[in-house]
C-alpha positions in Angstrom: -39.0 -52.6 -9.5 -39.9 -50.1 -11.9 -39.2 -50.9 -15.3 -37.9 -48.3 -17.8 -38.8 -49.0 -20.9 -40.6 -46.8 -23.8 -41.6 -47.4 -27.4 -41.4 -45.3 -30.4 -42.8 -45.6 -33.8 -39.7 -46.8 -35.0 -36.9 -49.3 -34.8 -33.2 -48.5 -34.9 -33.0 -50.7 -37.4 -35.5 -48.7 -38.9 -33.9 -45.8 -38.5 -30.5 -46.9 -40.2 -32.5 -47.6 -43.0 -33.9 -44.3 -43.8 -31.0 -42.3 -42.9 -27.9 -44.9 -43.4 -25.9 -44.8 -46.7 -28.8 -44.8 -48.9 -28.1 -47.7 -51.7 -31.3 -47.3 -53.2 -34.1 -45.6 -52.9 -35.7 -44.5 -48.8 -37.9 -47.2 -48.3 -41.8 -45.6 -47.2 -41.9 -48.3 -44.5 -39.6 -50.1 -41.7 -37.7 -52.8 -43.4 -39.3 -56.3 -42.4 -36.4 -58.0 -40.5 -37.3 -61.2 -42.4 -35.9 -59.9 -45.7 -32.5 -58.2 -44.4 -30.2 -59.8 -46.5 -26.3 -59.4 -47.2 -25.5 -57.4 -50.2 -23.8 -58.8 -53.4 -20.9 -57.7 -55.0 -22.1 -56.2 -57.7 -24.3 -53.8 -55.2 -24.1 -50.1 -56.7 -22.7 -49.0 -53.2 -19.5 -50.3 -53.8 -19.2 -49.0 -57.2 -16.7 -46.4 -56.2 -14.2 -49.7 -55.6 -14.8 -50.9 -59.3 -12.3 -48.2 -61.0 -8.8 -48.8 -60.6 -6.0 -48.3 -58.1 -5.0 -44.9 -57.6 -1.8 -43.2 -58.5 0.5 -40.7 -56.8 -1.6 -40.0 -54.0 -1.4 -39.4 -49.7 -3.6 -41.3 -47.6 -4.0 -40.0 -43.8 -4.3 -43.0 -41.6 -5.9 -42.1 -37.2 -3.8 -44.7 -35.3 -4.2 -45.1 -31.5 -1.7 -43.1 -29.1 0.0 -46.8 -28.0 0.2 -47.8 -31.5 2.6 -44.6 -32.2 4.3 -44.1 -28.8 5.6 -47.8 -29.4 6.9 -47.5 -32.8 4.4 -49.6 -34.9 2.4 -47.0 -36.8 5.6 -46.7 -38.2 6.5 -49.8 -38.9 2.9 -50.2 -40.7 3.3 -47.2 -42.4 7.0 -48.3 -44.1 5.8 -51.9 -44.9 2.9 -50.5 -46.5 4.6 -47.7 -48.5 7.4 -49.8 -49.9 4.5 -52.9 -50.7 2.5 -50.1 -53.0 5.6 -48.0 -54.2 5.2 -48.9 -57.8 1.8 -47.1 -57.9 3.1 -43.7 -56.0 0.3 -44.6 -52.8 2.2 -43.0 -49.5 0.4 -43.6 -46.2 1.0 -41.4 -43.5 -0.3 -40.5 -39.9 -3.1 -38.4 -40.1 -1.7 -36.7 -36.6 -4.9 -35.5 -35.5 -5.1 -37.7 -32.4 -6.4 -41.0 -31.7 -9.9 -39.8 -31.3 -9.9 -37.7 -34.8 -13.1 -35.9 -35.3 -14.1 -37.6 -38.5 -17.9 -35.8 -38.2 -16.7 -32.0 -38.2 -13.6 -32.7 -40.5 -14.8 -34.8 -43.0 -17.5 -32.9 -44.6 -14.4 -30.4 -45.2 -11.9 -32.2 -46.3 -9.6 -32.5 -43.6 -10.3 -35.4 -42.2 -8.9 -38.4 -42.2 -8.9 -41.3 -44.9 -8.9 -44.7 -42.7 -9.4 -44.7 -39.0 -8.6 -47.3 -36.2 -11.0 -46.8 -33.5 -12.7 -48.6 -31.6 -16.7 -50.3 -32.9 -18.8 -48.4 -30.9 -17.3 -44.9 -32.1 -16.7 -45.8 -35.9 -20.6 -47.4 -35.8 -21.6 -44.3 -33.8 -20.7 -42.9 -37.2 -22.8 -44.7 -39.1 -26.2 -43.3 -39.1 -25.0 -39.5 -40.4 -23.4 -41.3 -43.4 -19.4 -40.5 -42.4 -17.8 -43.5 -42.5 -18.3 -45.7 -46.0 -19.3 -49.8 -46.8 -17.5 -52.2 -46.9 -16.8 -54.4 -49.5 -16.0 -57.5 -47.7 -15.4 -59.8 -50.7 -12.4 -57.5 -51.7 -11.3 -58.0 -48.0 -8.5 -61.0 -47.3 -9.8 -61.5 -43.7 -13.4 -62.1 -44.2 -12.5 -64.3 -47.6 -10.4 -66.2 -45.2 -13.3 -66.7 -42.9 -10.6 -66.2 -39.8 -13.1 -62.9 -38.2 -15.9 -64.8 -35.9 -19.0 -64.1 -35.9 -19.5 -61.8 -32.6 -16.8 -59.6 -34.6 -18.1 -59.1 -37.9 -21.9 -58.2 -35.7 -20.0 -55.5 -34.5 -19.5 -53.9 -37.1 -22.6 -54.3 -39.2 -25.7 -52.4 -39.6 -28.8 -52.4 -41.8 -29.9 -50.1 -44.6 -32.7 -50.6 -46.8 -32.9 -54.1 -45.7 -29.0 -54.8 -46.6 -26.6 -55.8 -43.5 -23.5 -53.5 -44.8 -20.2 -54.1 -43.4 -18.3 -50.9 -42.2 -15.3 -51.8 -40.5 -12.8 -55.0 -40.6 -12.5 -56.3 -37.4 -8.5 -56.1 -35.8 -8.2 -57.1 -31.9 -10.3 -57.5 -28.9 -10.3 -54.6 -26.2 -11.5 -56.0 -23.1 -10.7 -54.8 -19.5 -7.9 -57.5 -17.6 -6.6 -57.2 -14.8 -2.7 -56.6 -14.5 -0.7 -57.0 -11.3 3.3 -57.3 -10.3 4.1 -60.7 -9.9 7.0 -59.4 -8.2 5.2 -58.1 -5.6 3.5 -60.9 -4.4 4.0 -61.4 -0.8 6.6 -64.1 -0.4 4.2 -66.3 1.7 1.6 -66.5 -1.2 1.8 -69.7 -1.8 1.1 -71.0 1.6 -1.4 -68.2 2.8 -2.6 -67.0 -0.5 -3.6 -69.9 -2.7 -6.3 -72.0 -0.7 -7.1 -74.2 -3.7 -3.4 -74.7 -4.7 -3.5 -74.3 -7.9 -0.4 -72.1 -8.2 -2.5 -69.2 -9.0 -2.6 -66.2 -6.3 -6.1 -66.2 -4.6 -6.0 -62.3 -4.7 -5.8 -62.5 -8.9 -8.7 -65.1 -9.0 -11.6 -63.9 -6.6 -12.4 -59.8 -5.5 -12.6 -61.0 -2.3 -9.4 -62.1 -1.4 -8.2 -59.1 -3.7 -10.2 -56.8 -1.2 -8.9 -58.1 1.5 -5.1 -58.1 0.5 -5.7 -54.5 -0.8 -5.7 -53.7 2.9 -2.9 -55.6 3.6 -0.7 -53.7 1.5 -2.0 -50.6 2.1 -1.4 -50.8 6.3 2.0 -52.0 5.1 2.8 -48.5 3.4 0.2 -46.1 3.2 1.3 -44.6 0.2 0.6 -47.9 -1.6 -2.7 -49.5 -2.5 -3.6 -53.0 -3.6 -6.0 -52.3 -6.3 -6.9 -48.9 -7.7 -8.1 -47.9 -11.0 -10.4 -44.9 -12.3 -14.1 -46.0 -11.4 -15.7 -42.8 -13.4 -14.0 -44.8 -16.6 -17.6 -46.6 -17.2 -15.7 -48.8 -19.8 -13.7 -50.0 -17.3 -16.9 -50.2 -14.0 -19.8 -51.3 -16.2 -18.9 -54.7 -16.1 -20.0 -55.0 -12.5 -23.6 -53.7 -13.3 -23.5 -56.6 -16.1 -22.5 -59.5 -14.0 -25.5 -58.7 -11.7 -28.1 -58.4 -14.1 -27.7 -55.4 -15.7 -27.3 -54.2 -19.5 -27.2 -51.0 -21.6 -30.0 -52.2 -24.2 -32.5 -54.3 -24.8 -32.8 -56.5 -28.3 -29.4 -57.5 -27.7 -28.0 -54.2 -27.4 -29.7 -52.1 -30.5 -33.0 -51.3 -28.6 -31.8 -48.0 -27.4 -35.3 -47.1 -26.3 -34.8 -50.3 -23.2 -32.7 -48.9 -21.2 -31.5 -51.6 -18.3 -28.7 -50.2 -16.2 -31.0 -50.5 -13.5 -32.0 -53.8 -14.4 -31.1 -57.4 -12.3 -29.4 -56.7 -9.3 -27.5 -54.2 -10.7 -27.1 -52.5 -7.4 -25.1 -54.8 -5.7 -22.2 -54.6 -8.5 -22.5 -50.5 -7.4 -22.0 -51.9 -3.7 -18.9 -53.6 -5.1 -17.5 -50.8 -6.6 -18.4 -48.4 -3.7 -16.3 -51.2 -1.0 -13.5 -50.8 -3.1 -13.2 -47.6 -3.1 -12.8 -47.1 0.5 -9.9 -48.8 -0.2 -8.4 -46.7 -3.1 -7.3 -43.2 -2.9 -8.4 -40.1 -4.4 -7.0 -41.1 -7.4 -10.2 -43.5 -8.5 -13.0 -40.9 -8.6 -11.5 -39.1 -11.6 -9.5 -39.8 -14.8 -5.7 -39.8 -12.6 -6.0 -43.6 -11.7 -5.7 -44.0 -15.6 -3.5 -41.7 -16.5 -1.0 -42.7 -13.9 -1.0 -46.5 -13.8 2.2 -47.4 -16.2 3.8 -45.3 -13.6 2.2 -46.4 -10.4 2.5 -49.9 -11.2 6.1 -49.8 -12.1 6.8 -47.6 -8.7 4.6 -50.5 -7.0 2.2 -47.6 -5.5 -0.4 -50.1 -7.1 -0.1 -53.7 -7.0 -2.8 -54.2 -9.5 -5.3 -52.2 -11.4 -7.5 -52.4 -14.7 -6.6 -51.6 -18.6 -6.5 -52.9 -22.2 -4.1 -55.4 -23.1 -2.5 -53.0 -25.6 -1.4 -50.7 -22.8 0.6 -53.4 -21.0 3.3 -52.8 -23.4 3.4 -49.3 -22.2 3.3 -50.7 -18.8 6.3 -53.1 -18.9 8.4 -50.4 -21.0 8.1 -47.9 -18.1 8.9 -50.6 -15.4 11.8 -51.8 -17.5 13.3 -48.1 -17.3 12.5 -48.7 -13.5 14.6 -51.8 -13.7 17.3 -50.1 -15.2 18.0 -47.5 -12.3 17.2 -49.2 -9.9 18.5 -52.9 -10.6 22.0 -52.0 -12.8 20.3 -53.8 -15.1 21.0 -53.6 -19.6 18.1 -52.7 -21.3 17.4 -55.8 -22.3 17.4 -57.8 -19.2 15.6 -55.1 -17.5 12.6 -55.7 -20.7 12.8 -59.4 -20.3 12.4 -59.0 -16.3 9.6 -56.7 -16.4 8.2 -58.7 -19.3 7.9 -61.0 -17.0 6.5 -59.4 -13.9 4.0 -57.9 -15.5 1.0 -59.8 -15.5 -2.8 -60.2 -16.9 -5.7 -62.1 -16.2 -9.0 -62.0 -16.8 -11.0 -59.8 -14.1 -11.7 -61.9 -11.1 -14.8 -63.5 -9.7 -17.3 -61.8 -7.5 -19.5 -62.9 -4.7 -22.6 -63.7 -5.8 -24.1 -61.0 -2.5 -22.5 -58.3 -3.8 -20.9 -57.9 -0.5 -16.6 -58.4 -0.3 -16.7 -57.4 3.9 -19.4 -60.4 4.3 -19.3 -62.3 1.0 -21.1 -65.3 -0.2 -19.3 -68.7 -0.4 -20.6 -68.6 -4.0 -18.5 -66.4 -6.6 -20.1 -65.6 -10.0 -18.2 -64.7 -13.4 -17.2 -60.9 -13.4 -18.5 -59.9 -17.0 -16.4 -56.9 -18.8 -17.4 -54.6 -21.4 -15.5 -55.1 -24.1 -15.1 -53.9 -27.7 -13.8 -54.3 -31.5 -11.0 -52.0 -32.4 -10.7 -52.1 -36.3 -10.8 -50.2 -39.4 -12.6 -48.2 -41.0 -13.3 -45.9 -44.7 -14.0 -41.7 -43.9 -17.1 -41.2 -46.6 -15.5 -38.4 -47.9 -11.8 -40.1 -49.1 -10.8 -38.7 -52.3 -9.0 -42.6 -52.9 -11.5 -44.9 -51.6 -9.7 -48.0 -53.4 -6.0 -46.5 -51.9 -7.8 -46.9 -48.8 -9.3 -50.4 -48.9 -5.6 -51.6 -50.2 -4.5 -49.9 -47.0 -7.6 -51.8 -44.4 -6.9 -55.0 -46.3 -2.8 -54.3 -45.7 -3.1 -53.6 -42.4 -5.7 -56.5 -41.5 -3.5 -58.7 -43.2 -1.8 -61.9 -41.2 1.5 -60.7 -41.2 1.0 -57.4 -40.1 -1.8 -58.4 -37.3 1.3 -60.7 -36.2 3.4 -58.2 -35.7 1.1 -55.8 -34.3 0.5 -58.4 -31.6 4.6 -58.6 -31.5 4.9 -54.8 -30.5 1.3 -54.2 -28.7 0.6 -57.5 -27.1 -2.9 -56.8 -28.5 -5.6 -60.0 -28.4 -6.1 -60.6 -31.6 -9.6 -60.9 -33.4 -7.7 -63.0 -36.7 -8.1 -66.9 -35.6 -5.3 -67.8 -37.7 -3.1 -65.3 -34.9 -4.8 -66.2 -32.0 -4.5 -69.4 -32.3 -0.7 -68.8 -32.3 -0.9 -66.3 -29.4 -0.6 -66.8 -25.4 -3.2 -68.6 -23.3 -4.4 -64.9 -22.5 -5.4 -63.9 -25.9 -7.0 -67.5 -27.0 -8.7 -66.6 -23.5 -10.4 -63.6 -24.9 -10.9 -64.8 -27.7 -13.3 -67.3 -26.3 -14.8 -64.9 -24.0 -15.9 -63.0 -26.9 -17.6 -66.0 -28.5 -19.2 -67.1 -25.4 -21.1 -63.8 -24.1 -18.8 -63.1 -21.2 -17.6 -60.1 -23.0 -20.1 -57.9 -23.4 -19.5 -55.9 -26.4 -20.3 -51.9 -26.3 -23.7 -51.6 -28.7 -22.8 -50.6 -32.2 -25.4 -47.9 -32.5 -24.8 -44.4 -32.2 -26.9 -44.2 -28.9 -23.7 -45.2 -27.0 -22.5 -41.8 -27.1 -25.3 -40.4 -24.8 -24.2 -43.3 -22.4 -20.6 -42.1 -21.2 -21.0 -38.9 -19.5 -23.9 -39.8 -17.0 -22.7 -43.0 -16.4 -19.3 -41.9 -15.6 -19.9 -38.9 -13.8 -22.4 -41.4 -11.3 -19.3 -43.9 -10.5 -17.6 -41.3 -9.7 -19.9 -40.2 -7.8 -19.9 -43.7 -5.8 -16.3 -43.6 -5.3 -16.5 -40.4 -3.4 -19.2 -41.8 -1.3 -17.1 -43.6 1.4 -15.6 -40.5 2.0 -18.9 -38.7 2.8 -19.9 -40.0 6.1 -23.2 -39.0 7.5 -24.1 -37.7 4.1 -23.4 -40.6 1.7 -25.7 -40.9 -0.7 -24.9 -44.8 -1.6 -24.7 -46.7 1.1 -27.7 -48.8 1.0 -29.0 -50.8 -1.6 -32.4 -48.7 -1.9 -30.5 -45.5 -2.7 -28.3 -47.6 -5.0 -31.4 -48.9 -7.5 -32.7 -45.5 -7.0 -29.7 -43.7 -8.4 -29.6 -46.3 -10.9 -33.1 -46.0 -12.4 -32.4 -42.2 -12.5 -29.3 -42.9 -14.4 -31.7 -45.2 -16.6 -33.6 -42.3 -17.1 -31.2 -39.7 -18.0 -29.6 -41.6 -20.6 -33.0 -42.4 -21.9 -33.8 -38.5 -21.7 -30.3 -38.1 -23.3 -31.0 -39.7 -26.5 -34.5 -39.1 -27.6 -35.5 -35.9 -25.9 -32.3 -33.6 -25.9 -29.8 -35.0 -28.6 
């Protein structure tokens, strides 16, 4: 197999040293990664915390869309403003959409103060000097030692041989997948839980989801078993990865390794391309996503992929379902759908790669996952209104109730250890690899667009017939060492 790999003069960590937020003076050499040390609190780069609290002033805080539709931007937003009242400090929603563009507002003055986003886009951030340090000993969660370790990584880089923090860590985004319990044939327990563990086979292997996919699709053929959006490459990478594959090398900050082609990363492709002869149109582009709180609570889908903070969104549309269709109040129809809505992590695979002649041996199905948190815009006017506002928001009481509202999985061990069995499930997975977290480096941003725009080019395949272009295993690693390729191309030779 051909390897793609290429070397340049210099490191990323190199790179983030010379260009990052400059504490002292460039250094003429790459840092030796024997010295990299954390910085103290008396480092010059958090002087701008040392003055006091300012007065009388607006903060703009970037929330995501789920954290506003369901009311607890609002909530955040009121606790927080009443808590620092006596020093005239108002917090308010930036309202320039989830995915503000801190890079072209910033530098202007427009942009937002604090941002929630996700680690690989506020990291992505890092190198061009827009979002600010840390100072972690100012911050409640990391002086209570409740962020692990895989968390705080996440959102650390290196800059003149000094691992900076940039963002506090909040909840774990991983892809799960979520199915109506109430839809469950009513024979599953007898012909759909072989080791009778009073878990549905089709939730616990791809196989036995593949095959009841076209079950309940011959049943209705408006209805399909599993669908989601394969061109999301959040939500389809994690196929690649449980087959070998990864984005880059030197656990993921190598971004001149690129390894999507790597393993037998082609047989996670042939995965993805069976499936999709079972879906509808619906998975080649974005309308999968956009449509599932809907589908699901229609039952067009039985089961599909997302974030645990959109389950709330999920349960609250099939609720309203409830509603009209049941007679139920509002509040039964919650609980009920509550309920019936259900996540777990993604199922196994065969260890072939093949769900019409599978293996008897399954393997692990690996996600990509991230870090949503917080983080400090360079160019805030109140840099010390803003860090009372990160450590507020980080704070146990209100990542409890954020978990309350959003059913997020929360990074805090003090609130996961309090949460369901499927956020201390996470939780783990984070800490044990099986998660594999999108690379912190800015690189990532030349990854979405070709990688996308190839699975959904595999989920149109089935449809092609005599002029597929993916269906063998040859064309497969082919494609995939182009994709290799044009990411690689991407990020050194056209950004």
């Amino acid at each position: 197999m051909k390897k793609i790999k290429f070397i340049f003069a210099f490191s990323l960590v190199s790179l983030l040293a010379l260009t990052s937020c400059d504490p002292g003076d460039d250094p003429d050499v790459p840092p030796d990664p024997g010295t990299i040390t954390d910085p103290s609190p008396d480092d010059s780069v958090f002087d701008k915390f040392n003055g006091e609290l300012e007065r009388n002033v607006t903060i703009k805080i970037v929330e995501n869309d789920t954290a506003i539709k369901m009311g607890y931007l609002d909530e955040l937003l009121d606790a927080f403003n009443e808590e620092y009242a006596e020093y005239g400090i108002t917090a308010v929603d930036a309202n320039q959409g989830e995915f503000a563009d801190l890079p072209n507002s910033g530098p202007y003055g427009y942009g937002p103060d604090v941002i929630y986003q996700a680690n690989d886009v506020l990291m992505g951030w890092v190198q061009d000097k827009h979002v600010t340090p840390l100072p972690t000993h100012l911050i409640e969660a990391y002086e209570s030692d409740v962020i692990p370790t895989a968390a705080e990584e996440a959102y650390k880089a290196v800059a003149n041989n000094v691992n900076y923090t940039f963002g506090v860590p909040l909840n774990i985004q991983a892809p799960l997948l979520y199915y109506r319990k109430d839809l469950l044939p009513s024979d599953w327990q007898t012909n759909w839980d072989d080791d009778n563990n009073g878990v549905p086979d089709m939730v616990e292997n791809l196989v036995d989801l593949y095959e009841f996919s076209k079950m309940y699709h011959a049943e209705d053929s408006t209805k399909y078993g599993f669908e989601f959006s394969l061109n999301d490459f959040y939500f389809s990478s994690g196929y690649l990865f449980s087959y070998g594959a990864y984005l880059f090398g030197d656990n993921n900050r190598d971004d001149e390794d690129i390894g999507l082609h790597a393993g037998d990363a082609k047989l996670g492709v042939q995965v993805l391309r069976q499936f999709a002869a079972e879906m509808s149109a619906a998975c080649i582009d974005d309308s999968a996503k956009l449509a599932i709180s809907g589908a699901m609570a229609s039952g067009k889908y039985f089961a599909s992929v997302t974030t645990p903070d959109v389950r709330s969104v999920i349960v609250d549309t099939l609720a309203t379902t409830y509603q009209s269709e049941k007679g139920l109040s509002a509040e039964e129809a919650t609980q009920l759908a509550d309920e019936n809505v259900v996540g777990v992590p993604f199922p196994d695979l065969p260890a072939n790669g093949d769900l019409i002649n599978p293996s008897d041996e399954m393997i692990e199905c690996k996600q990509m996952g991230g870090i949503n948190g917080y983080a400090m815009s360079s160019y805030t006017k109140y840099p010390n209104a803003s860090l009372a506002f990160i450590n507020f928001a980080t704070s146990y009481k209100m990542v409890k109730l954020r978990e309350e509202i959003l059913q997020i999985a929360p990074v805090r061990s003090d609130v996961a250890e309090e949460s369901d069995e499927l956020s201390q499930q996470l939780f783990e997975k984070i800490s044990n690899g099986s998660i594999v977290l999108m690379p912190s480096i800015k690189a990532i941003n030349q990854v979405w667009t070709p990688a996308g725009s190839f699975m959904g080019d595999v989920a149109a395949d089935p449809n092609r017939g005599a002029n597929a272009k993916y269906d063998t295993l040859d064309k497969i690693q082919a494609a995939l060492e182009q994709l290799s390729q044009d990411i690689y191309d991407a990020i050194h030779l056209l950004d």
